[in-house]
C-alpha positions in Angstrom: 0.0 0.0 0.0 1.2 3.5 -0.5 -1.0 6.7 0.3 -1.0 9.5 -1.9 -3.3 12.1 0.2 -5.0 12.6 3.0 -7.7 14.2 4.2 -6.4 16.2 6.9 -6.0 20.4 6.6 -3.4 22.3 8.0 -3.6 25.9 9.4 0.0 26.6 9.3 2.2 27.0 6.1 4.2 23.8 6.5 7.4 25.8 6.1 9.8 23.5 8.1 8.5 19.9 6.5 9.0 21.8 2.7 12.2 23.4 4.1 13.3 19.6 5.1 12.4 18.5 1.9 14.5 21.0 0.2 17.2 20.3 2.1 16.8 16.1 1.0 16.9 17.3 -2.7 19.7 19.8 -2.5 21.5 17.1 -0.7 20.9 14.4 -3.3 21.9 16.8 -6.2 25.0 18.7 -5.0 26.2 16.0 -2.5 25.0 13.0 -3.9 25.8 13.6 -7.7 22.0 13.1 -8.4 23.0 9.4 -7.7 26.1 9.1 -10.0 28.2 5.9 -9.1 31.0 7.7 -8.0 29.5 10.8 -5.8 26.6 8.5 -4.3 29.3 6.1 -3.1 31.7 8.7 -1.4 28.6 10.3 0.0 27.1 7.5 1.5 30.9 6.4 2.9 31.5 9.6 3.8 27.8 10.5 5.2 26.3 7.8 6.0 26.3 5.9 9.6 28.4 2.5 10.3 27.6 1.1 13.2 31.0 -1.3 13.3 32.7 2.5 13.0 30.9 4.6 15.7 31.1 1.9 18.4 34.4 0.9 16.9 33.2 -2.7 17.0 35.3 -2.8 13.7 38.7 -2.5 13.4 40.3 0.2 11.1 41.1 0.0 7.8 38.5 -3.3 6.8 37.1 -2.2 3.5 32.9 -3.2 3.6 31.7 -3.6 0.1 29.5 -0.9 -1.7 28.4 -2.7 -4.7 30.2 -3.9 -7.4 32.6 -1.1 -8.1 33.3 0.6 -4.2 34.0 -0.2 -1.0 33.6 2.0 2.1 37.1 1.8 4.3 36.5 1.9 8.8 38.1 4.6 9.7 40.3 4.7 13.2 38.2 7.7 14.4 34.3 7.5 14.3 32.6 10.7 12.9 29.9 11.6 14.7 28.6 13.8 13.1 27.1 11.4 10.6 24.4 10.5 13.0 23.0 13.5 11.5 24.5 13.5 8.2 22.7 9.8 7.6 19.5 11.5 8.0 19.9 13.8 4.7 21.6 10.9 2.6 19.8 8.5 0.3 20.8 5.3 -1.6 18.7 5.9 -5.0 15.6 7.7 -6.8 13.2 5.6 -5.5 14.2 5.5 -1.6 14.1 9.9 -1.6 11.2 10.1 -3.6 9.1 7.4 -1.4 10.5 9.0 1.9 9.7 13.0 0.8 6.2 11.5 -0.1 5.4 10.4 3.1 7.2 13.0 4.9 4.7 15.9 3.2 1.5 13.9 3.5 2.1 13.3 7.2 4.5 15.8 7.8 2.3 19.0 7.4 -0.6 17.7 9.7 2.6 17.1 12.4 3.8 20.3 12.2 0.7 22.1 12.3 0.2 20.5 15.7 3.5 21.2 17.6 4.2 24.4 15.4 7.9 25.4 13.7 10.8 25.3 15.7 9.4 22.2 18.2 8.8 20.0 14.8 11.8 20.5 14.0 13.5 19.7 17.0 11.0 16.4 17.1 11.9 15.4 13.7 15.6 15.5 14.8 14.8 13.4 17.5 12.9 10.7 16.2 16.0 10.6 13.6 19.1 10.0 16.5 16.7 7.9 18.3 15.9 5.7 15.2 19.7 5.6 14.4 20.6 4.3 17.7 17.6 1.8 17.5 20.0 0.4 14.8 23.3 1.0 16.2 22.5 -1.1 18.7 20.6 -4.1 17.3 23.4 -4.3 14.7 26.7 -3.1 16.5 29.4 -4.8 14.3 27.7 -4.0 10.8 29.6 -2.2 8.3 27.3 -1.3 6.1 26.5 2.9 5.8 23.0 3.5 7.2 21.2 6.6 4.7 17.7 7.7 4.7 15.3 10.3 6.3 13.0 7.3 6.9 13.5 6.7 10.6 12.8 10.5 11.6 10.2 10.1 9.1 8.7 7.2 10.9 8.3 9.3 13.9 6.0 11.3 12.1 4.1 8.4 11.7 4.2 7.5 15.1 2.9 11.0 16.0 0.5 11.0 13.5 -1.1 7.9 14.9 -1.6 9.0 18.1 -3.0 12.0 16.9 -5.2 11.4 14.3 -5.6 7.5 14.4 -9.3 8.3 12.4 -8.5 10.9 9.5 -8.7 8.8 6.0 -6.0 8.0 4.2 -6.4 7.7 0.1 -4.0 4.5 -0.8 -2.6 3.1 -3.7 -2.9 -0.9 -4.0 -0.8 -2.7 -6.0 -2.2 -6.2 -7.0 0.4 -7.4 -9.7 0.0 -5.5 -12.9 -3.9 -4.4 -11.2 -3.2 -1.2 -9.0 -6.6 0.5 -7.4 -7.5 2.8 -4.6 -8.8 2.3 -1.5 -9.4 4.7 1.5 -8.3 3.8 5.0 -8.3 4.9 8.8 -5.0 6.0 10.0 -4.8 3.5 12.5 -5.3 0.9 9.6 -3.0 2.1 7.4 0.0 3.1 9.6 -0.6 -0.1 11.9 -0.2 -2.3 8.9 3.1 -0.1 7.7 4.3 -0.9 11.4 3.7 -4.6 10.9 5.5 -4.7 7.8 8.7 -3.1 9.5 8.9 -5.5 12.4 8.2 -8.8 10.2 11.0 -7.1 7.8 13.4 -6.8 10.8 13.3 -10.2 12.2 15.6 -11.8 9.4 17.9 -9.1 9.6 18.8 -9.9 13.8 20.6 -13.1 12.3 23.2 -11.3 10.5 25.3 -8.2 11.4 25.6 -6.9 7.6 22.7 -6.7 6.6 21.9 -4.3 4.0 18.7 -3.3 2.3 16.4 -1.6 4.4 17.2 -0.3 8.2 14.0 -1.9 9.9 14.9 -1.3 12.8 15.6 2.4 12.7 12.0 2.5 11.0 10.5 0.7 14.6 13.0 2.8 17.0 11.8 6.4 15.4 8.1 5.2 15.4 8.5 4.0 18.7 10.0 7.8 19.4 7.4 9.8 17.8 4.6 8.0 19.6 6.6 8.3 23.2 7.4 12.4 22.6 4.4 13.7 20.7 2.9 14.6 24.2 6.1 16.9 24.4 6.3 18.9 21.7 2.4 19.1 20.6 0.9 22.2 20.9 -2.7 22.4 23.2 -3.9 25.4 21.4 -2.7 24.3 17.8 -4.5 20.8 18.3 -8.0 23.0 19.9 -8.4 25.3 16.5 -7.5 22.5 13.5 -10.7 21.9 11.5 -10.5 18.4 11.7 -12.8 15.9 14.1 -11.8 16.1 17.8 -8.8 13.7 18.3 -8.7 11.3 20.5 -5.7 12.7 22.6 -4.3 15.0 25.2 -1.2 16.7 25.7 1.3 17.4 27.6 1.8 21.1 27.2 
């Protein structure tokens, strides 16, 4: 399933979630090389976050293929910075197309609860707390973690807890048959959550697993639905036009 709207209006101009956006796309064109070979590869060494490296679980100097072509060399100090970095990366097309999607369906409606500056600081959040999620299921991998999917995934998180009931338009792909169907929140994002835990069990037998980073996906939904009730705004929730949701903050 993949949802391509939903029908949930914003007050606010969803400044920060287009401003992360840009940022992805800027990113992935004058970092990434629009996803030549050669700049994708450095980028994603470079950028990206190795779990064998930050814990330095690996020793230095072990080269960790990338492909056919590249390989990604430990490095005797651990940058930290690219717990960050990671979040702005992405492997292909496909993977920063499918994560901007969700992140402006669900992201507006986030933002307009909580306001500017706090979703920004809760979208940074979910993101480290999804990274350690895998850090520390998968210590000695040396595969380069990229994506803005685990911050993204605690925007989901939020998002259910906030409006579990607001429909969601989805795509269904059945083979070469695709159609449309309209779903509750709860449905829709509680099915996505099932996906990402059945997808993560096969990946606790190996430490190099590449592919998708289930587990940061589980850790930053698990984070958006623990620290919504901190950075969600009473009076932004009390004047959206949408039903009455079933939830009380913090503030």
């Amino acid at each position: 399933m993949f949802p391509y709207k939903d029908e949930n209006p914003t007050v606010l101009t969803p400044v920060v979630t287009v401003g992360i956006i840009a940022l992805n796309v800027l990113a992935w064109v004058f970092v990434q090389g629009l996803g030549a070979p050669g700049p994708l590869a450095r980028s994603v060494c470079q950028l990206g976050l190795t779990p064998g490296e930050l814990l330095r679980t690996l020793p230095a100097g072990v080269r960790v293929p990338l492909g056919d072509q590249f390989s990604c060399v430990i490095q005797a100090r651990p940058h930290y910075a690219t717990v960050l970095t990671s979040m702005f990366m992405h492997g292909g097309w496909f993977h920063l197309i499918g994560n901007m999607w969700f992140l402006w369906i669900f992201g507006n409606n986030i933002e307009d609860a909580m306001g500017h500056v706090r979703f920004a600081v809760f979208y940074l959040v979910c993101g480290v707390v999804a990274a350690a999620t895998q850090v520390v299921v998968q210590p000695h991998s040396g595969v380069p973690m990229v994506g803005a999917s685990g911050a993204i995934s605690g925007v989901l998180g939020a998002y259910l807890l906030l409006y579990p009931r607001v429909r969601v338009h989805t795509l269904v792909f059945l083979g070469l048959f695709v159609t449309t169907i309209t779903l509750p929140a709860y449905l829709m994002l509680g099915y996505w959550i099932l996906l990402q835990v059945l997808g993560g069990l096969p990946a606790l037998a190996s430490a190099d697993t590449g592919g998708v980073a289930f587990f940061a996906h589980i850790g930053g939904f698990a984070a958006g639905m623990l620290f919504v009730g901190l950075f969600v705004k009473s009076d932004n929730l009390r004047r959206r036009p949408t039903a009455p949701v079933v939830y009380r903050s913090w503030s």
